[in-house]
Every structure is written in structure tokens, then in C-alpha cells.
N, C-alpha and C positions, 0 to 999 in steps of 0.2 A: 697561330699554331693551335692544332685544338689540341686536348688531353683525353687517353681514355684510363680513366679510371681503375686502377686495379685493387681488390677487396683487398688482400694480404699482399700485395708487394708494390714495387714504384708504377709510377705512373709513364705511359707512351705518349710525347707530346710529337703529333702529325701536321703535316700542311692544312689550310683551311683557306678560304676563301676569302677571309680577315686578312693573311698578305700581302692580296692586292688593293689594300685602301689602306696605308700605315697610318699614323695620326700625322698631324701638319708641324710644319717645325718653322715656316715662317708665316702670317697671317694668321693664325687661327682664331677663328670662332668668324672670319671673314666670308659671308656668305656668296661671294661670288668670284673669289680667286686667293686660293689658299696653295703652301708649297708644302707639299711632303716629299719625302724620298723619294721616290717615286721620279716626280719632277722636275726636284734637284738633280735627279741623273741625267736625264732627259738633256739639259740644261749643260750639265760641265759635260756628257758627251758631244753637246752641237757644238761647243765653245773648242773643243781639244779637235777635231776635226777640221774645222775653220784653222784653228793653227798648224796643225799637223799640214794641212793643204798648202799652206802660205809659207810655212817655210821650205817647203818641199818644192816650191813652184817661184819664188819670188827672183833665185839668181838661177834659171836656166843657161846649164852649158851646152857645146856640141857633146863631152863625152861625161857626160851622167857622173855621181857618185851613186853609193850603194841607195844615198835615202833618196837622192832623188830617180833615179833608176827604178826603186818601189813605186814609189807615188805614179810616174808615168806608168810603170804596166798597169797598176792597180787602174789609173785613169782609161788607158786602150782597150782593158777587158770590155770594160762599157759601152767606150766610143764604138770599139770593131765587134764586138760578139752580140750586143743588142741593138743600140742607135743606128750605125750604120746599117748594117744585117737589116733591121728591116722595115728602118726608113730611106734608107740611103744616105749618101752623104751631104745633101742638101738639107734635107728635114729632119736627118740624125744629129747635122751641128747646132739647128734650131732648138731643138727640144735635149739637146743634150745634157746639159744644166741643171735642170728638171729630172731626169733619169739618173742622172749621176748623183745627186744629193739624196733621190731617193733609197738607191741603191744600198751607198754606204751608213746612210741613219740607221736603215734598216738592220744592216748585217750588224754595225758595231751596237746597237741599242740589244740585237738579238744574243750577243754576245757577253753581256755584263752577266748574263743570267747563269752563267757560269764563273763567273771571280768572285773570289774566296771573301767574304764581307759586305758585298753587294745578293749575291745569290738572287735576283729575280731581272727578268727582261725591263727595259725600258718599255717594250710595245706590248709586254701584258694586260696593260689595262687600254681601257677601247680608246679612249681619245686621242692618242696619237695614230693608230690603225685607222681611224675613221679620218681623221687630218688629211694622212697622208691617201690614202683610196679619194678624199672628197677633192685633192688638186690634182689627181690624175683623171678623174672624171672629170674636172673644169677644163682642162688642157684636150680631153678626147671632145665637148661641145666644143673648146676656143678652134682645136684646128678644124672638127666639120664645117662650124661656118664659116671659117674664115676662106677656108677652099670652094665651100659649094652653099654660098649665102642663102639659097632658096632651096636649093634640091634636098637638102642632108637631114631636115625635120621629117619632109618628105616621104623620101626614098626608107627611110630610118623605121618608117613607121607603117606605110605601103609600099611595102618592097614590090617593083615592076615586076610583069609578067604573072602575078597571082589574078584568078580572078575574082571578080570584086564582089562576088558575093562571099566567097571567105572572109574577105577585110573583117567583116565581123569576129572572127575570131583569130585572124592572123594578127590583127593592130591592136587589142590589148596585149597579146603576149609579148609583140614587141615593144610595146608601152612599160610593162616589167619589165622585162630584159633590160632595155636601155634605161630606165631610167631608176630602177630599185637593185635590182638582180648583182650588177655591176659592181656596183660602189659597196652591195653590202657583202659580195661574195669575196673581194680583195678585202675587206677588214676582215672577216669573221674566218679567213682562211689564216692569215697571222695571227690573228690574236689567238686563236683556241689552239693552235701548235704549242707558243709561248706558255698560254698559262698548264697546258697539259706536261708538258719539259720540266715546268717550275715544280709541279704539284709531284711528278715521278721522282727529279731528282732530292727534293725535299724527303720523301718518303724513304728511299734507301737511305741516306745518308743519317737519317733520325732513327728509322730502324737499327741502324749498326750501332750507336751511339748508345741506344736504348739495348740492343742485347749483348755488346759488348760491355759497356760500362755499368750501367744499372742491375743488369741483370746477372751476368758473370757465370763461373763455373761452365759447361757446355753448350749454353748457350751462344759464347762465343765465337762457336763454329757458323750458329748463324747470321752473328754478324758477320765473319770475313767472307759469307756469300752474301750476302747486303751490298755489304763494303764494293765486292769486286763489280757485283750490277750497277753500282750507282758508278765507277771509274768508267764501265764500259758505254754505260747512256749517256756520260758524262761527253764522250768521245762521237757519239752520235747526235747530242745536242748543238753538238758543233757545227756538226754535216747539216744537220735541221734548219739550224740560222742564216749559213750560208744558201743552202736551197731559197729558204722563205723569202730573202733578200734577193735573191738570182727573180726567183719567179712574180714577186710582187713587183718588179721592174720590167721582169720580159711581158708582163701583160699588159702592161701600162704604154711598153711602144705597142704591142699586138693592139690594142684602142685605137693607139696612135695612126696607125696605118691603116685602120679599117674606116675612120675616119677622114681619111686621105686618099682614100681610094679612087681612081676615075670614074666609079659606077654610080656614085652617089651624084 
């Protein structure tokens, strides 16, 4: 949190960049794998999903309860709305597993960043944005080669039908495209949501805190419009995560499938 300074009265403590690096709480001073909060969330939310999954799935009936009834839709939005949809249902049940872990790390990691004593994303800071974009980019080479062993570096790189004296400048750009553009445009499209949400909803809520409590007398008023914008982003930060989560998984089959394509 930074401070600004005030000559004659209290001081405004804002979000800051400092957030997303808290200090370490197990390993420290360990220069190649240290836990901070951060980590630890990361951590007991993969831990509570593995569970949440296992007991939701371990005694399957024909007629569902409520939790298991959740977990199956929660499970078929993915299976039917992305994997199938558009890979089909052969290369949907393949890489299913993969879309599905993605999906839900995403949305619940996207999530913390709004409960009340956590307040920051697990995917705000890059390394698990980068993590998870670097296994969807190994799974978009694993299926091109695995489908089209020789054509898919290829075709990938001189797309047919161009002619070859463009390759000059067609095959570098596909060169970035595929092989930078991809991996860094799926991190840096979560990450900078998350830390942007972090830094907005920090700000209203320390603003209100700061003109309500510190400051007092009429200023108050401007807290309860603080107050109310940070309840209402509050409510959009929700929609954001859900989105980020939807989209960081539907691009990851759209890879999938452009990778699997008959043209290659």
C-alpha cells in the first residue's frame, strides 16, 4: 500500500505494486523457492478443488444430489460448451482434463480477489498466467504433431498457396504469431485484468475507509459514493473472472482445433 502524505491531516494509504510481491512466510531468504501468500493461496485453492472434485464424483448415482448435481453441470459446461463444441467429441474427451483444470484454477484463483481477508487474485502475479498459457501452448505443438508429424511446422510457418516470394515476409510473422504472440498474449490478457480489478477495487474501498473514517464531517458523503463503486466493481469483478476463465480456456481449445485441423 503506498501512503500520500498529508501536510495537516491523516494520511491516504492506496494500492501499490508492493501487493503483488508480499514477503515470504515459509523459506525465506531462500533464493530459489520461497512461499508467500500469494502461493500459499494458489496452493490450498488447488488442494480444495481436488477435493471439492473427489467428493462430488467419487460415489456417482443415477439421480444426483444437490452437490453432486453441481459439480456434473459445472463439469458439462466445459465438456459441451468448449471441448466438445470444438473439438468434438473424440478430441474433446482427450484434452478434456487439460481444459477442465484449466478452466476452474482460473475462475476460482480469479475469485479470491474478491474475499474479504484474501482481497488479491491468485493469477495476479505472472507465474502462474505464464504456467498455465506455457501448457496450453505444449498441448497446441503436442496435438499438431501428433496429427500431422511433418506438415504442422510446415504449413504453420508456409502456409500453402502463398507465393514464395512473400515467405519472406509471411514466415517471420508466423514465426511470432506461433511461437511468441500466443503464449504471451493468453498470460498477459489475465494477468493485467487481475492486477487492474486488484488495484480498482483496493482503491475504492481505502478511499471510503479514508473519507469516511479519517477524515469525517462531509466528507462522508464521499465515501458512501466510494463505498457504493467499489460494491458495484465489486459485482463486475465477478463477471471479469468468470469471463477470463471462459476465455483463457475457449482459446486454448480454439489452438486445439487449429492444430487439429485437416489443412495442416
Amino acid at each position: 500500500m503506498t501512503t500520500v502524505d498529508g501536510s495537516d491531516g491523516p494520511e491516504f494509504s492506496g494500492p501499490s505494486i508492493g501487493d503483488f510481491f508480499p514477503p515470504a512466510i515459509f523459506f525465506e531468504g531462500n533464493e530459489f523457492f520461497q512461499i508467500d501468500r500469494i502461493m500459499l493461496l494458489r496452493l490450498v485453492i488447488a488442494g480444495l478443488l481436488i477435493l471439492m472434485f473427489w467428493l462430488g464424483t467419487r460415489r456417482m448415482s443415477i439421480v444426483p444430489g444437490r452437490f453432486q448435481g453441481t459439480i456434473e453441470m459445472a463439469l458439462d459446461f466445459v465438456r459441451i460448451n468448449i471441448a466438445e463444441d470444438l473439438l468434438g467429441k473424440v478430441d474433446g474427451k482427450r484434452f478434456l482434463p487439460l481444459l477442465t483444470t484449466i478452466f476452474f484454477l482460473v475462475l476460482f484463483l480469479n475469485l479470491t480477489g474478491i474475499v474479504p481477508g484474501i482481497n488479491i487474485a491468485g493469477t495476479s502475479v505472472i507465474g502462474l498466467p505464464l504456467v498455465l498459457a506455457a501448457a496450453s501452448y505444449l498441448a497446441f505443438v503436442y496435438a499438431g504433431l501428433r496429427k500431422h508429424p511433418v506438415a504442422f511446422f510446415r504449413n504453420a510457418l508456409f502456409p500453402p498457396g502463398v507465393p514464395w516470394p512473400l515467405y519472406i515476409i509471411v514466415t517471420p510473422i508466423e514465426l511470432v504469431s506461433m511461437f511468441v504472440l500466443r503464449p504471451v498474449t493468453l498470460t498477459l490478457r489475465l494477468l493485467m485484468n487481475m492486477v487492474v480489478g486488484h488495484l480498482l477495487l483496493v482503491l475504492f474501498f481505502s478511499a471510503s475507509a479514508f473519507f469516511m473514517v479519517d477524515l469525517g464531517g462531509w466528507w462522508i458523503l464521499a465515501g458512501v459514493g466510494t463505498q457504493a463503486f467499489g460494491i458495484v466493481f465489486t459485482f463486475f469483478e465477478i463477471l471479469v473472472s468468470l469471463l477470463q476463465a471462459y476465455v483463457f480456456t475457449l482459446l486454448t481449445a480454439v489452438y486445439l482445433q487449429l492444430a487439429l485441423a485437416d489443412e495442416h
